[in-house]
N, C-alpha and C positions, 0 to 999 in steps of 0.2 A: 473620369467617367463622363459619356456622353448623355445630356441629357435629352433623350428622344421625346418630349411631352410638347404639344401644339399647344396654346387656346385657341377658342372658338374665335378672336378678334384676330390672331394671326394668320388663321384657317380663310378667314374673308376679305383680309390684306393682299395674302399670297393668290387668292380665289383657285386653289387646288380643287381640281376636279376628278373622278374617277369613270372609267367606264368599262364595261366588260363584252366580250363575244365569243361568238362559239360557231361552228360551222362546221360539216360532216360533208364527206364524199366517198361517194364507192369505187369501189375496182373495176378497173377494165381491162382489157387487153391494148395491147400492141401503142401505149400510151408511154412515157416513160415518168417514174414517179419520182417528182418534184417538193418538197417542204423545206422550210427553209428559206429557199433559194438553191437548194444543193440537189443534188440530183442520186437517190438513193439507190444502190442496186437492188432492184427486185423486180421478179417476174412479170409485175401489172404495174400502171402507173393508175392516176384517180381523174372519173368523168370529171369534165368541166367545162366551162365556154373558154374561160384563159386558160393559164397551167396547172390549175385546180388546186395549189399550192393552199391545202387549208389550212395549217397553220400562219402564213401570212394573211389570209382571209381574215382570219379568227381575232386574228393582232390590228388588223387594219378597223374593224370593226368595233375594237373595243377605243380606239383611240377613236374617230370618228364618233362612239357614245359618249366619252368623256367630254368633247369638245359640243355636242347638242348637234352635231352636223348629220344624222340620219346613220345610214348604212352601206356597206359596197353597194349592193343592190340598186340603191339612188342613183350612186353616183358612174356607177361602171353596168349598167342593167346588160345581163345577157343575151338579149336580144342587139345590140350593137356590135356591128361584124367588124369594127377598130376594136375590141377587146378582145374578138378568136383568139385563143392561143397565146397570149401577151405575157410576157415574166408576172407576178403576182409581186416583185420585187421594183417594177416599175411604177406599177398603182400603188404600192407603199410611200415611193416615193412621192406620189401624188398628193397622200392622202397628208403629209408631213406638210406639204406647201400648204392645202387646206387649212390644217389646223395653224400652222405657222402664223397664215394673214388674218384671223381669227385674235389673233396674239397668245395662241399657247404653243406649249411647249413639252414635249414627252420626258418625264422625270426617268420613269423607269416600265418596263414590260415582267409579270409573272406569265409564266403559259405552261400549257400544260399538253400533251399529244397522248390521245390515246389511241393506242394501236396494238394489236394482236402481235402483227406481224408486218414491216422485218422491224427489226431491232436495231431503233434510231439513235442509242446511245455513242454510238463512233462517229457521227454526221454533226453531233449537236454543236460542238466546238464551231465550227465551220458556220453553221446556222448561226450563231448568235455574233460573229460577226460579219452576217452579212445585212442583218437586223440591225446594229448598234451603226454601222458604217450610214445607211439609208436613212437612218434617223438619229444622225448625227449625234448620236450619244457613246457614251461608253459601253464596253461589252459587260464589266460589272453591273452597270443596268438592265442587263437582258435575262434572266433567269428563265431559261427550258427544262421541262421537267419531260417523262416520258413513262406513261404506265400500261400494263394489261387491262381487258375487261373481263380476268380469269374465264374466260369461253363464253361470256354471255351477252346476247344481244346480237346485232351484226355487226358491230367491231369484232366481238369473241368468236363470231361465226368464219372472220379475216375477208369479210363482204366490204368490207374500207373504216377510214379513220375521220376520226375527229380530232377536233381540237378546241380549249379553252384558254381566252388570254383575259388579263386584267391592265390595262393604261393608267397610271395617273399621271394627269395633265398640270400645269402650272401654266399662270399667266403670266407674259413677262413685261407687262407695260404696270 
């Protein structure tokens, strides 16, 4: 039997950190729709300055919370024309070097994608290692989840998607 119980002096050893984020984008036309890193068939892709990839947004953010380092926003501000249109898989990789020289380290990713519409469940494999690969972890560490907003709100309205990830971080010095 594995004994999964911390103490509180182990907790401040390891100096395990958590962080979480979240991030929405709407629909547009003639864009094509990017999560993941993978590229989904459907009619609209999501506004954005990069590839609006808000599930890596959402991921990126929540490690960048765990690690005290702010937010994409800081780091990648929309108003810079070197982020137009950029893979969201590139600034991942960014934000990995960040937290890296910081001295942490990404244990594992929960997320979660909520979307109306299309139906991410055939994409997610592909997602999770394109995630595990850029954050040099395993794909066991990456857990994607994908729900409805049974019709409500403008997810449920299929106006665009969200997404929520949770990081815990480890320090490795």
């Amino acid at each position: 039997m594995i004994n999964n119980t911390i103490s509180e002096s182990e907790i401040m050893d390891r100096k395990i950190r958590i962080g979480n984020g979240f991030d929405v984008h709407r629909f547009i036309d003639n864009r094509p729709l990017i999560l993941g890193g993978v590229s989904i068939a459907y009619k609209q892709g999501l506004d954005g300055h990069s590839d609006a990839d808000v599930l890596i947004h959402s991921i990126m953010d929540a490690i960048l919370g765990g690690a005290s380092l702010g937010d994409i926003g800081h780091h990648f501000p929309n108003t810079d024309p070197v982020y137009a249109g950029i893979s969201s898989l590139v600034l991942l990789k960014r934000v990995n070097k960040l937290v890296n020289e910081k001295g942490y380290v990404t244990g594992n990713i929960d997320t979660v994608i909520l979307a109306e519409k299309p139906i991410v469940a055939p994409y997610i494999r592909n997602m999770k290692k394109n995630i595990s690969e850029v954050l040099n972890i395993s794909e066991d560490n990456v857990n994607i989840k994908a729900t409805t907003m049974e019709k409500l709100g403008f997810i449920g309205r299929e106006e665009g998607i969200g997404a929520m990830s949770v990081a815990l971080l480890y320090k490795t010095e």
